[in-house]
N, C-alpha and C positions, 0 to 999 in steps of 0.2 A: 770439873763440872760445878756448877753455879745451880741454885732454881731458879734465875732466869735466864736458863735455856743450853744450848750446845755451845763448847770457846775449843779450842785446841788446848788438848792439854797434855803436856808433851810427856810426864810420868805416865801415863796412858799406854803413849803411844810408844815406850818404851818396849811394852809387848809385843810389839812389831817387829822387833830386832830380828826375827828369820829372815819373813819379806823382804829387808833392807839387803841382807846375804845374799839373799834370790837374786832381787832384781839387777843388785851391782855386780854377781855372778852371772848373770845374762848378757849383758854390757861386755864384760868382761870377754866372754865367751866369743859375741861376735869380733870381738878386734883380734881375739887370737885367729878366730876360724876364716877368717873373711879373705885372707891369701888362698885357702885353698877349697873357696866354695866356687862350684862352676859358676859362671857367667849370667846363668839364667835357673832361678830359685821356684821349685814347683809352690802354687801358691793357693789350689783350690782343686778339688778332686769332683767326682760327679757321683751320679747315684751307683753309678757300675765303680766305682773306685779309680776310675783312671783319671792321670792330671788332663787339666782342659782350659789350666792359666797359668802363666808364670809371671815371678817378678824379678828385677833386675837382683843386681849380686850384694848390693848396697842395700835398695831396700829390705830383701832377703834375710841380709842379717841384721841389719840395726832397727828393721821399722818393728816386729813382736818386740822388742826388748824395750822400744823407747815407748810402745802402744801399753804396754801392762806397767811401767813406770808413769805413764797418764795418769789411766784411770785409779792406780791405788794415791795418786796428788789429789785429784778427786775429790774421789771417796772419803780422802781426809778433810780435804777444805768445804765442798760442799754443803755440808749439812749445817757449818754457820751463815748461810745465807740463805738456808729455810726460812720459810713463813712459821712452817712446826719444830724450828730447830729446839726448841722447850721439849718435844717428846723423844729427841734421839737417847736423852739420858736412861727411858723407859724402855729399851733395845741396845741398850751399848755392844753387848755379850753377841746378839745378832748378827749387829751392825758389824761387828769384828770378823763374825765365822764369813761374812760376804765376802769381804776383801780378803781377808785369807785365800779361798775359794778361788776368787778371779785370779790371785796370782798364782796358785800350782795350776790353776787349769792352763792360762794361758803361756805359763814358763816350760808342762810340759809340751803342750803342743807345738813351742817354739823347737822342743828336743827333737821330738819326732820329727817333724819338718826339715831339721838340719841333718839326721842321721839319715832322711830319706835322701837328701839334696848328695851330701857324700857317698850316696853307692850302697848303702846296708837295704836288704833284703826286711824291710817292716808294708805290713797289711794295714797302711796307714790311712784306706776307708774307716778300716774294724777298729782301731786304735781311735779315730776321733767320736766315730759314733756312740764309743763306748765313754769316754771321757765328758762327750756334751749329756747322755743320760745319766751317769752321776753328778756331775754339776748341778743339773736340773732337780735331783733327787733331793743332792743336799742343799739347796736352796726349800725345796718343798718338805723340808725335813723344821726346819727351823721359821717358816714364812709367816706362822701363826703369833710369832712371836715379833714381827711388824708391827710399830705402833705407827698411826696418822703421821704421813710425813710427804713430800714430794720430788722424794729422790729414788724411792726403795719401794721396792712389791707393785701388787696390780691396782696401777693407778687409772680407774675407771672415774668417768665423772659423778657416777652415784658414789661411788667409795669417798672420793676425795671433797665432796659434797655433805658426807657425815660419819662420823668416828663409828658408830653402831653398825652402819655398813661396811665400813673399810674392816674392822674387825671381822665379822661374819664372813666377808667376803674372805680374806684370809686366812682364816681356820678351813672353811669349806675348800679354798684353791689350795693349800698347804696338801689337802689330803690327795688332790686330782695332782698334785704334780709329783708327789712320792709315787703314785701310783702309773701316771703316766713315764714318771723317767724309770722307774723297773721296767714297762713293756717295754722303752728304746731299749735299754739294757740288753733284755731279754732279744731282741731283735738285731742287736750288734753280729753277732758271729755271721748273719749271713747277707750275703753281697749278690742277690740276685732281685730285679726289679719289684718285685711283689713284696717284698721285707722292705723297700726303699718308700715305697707308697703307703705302707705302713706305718714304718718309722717318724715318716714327715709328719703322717695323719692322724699321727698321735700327736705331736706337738702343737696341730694345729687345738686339736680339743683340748688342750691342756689352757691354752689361750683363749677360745671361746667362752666352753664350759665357765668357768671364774666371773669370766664378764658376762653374759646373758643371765649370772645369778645374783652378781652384785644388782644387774638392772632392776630384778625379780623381788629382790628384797627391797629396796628404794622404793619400789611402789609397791610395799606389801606395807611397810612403816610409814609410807605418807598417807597411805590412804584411808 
């Protein structure tokens, strides 16, 4: 890191070296499993848990592995073609727990997916739901510590519009989304419509709320 602004830097990103295990372990994974994954790979489940899409055997295995190997290329290159790539240096530690984050979420969900696909007995509704409300949690655990950027956090036009907002707004959404991802949490164990309309109707406030307050404060400061 330079002060002026975000470069790759690859001692850095030495602390990466699980991720790289992960990812090449997923890879890995599907070329071993891929002889003996059926034909057609469950690929979306509905609010009662039951699959309601499938994808081929190919994509099945290789497309999570090669999708969470994207976005953690990304997340790395990314942020040198920020406009605010000068404030990634003020979130580095953040910027880091993200990608972390993306990649056991989406490397376990690739597990489950494949242990369902092979015949094992997983309550793989309760399994994701539980996994996206911590995701969410530890994202709203750390969010506050988002500095002005256009890759990362709740990027509202009022936020992205001035740093005073973008901060407020992300202290105040930090706490609605620790707080929203315990109720999914808390909402996981059961698989009957009324916890489903729940569980989504939190997430929707988890995304309003943040933004109708960034708007709130933008014209509380301008005016």
């Amino acid at each position: 890191m330079t002060e002026k602004g975000y470069h790759l830097n690859w001692d850095a990103l030495k602390s990466d070296w699980p991720l790289w295990v992960i990812l090449a372990g997923l890879l890995l994974a599907a070329v071993v499993l891929y002889p003996h994954l059926p034909d057609q790979i469950p690929s979306h489940w509905n609010v009662r848990g039951e699959v309601d899409n499938y994808a081929s055997r190919w994509s099945g295995a290789f497309g999570p592995p090669l999708l969470a190997l994207g976005l953690y290329v990304l997340m790395v290159f990314l942020p040198a073609i920020d406009p605010r790539r000068d404030n990634y240096q003020r979130f580095l530690g953040a910027y880091r727990l993200v990608r972390w984050s993306l990649v056991f979420f989406l490397g376990g969900l690739y597990a489950l997916t494949i242990l369902y696909a092979l015949g094992y007995d997983i309550d793989i509704a309760i399994a994701v739901k539980a996994g996206v409300a911590l995701f969410l949690t530890l994202i709203g655990n750390f969010m506050s510590r988002f500095r002005h950027n256009y890759f990362v956090g709740i990027k509202t036009p009022w936020a992205l519009a001035s740093e005073e907002v973008w901060q407020k707004t992300h202290r105040f959404g930090g706490r609605i989304w620790v707080a929203g991802g315990l109720m999914c949490l808390a909402l996981s164990p059961f698989d009957n419509l009324w916890s489903a309309y729940f569980y989504f109707g939190t997430m929707l406030v988890m995304v309003a709320v943040p933004t109708v307050y960034s708007y709130l404060i933008f014209r509380q400061l301008a005016g």
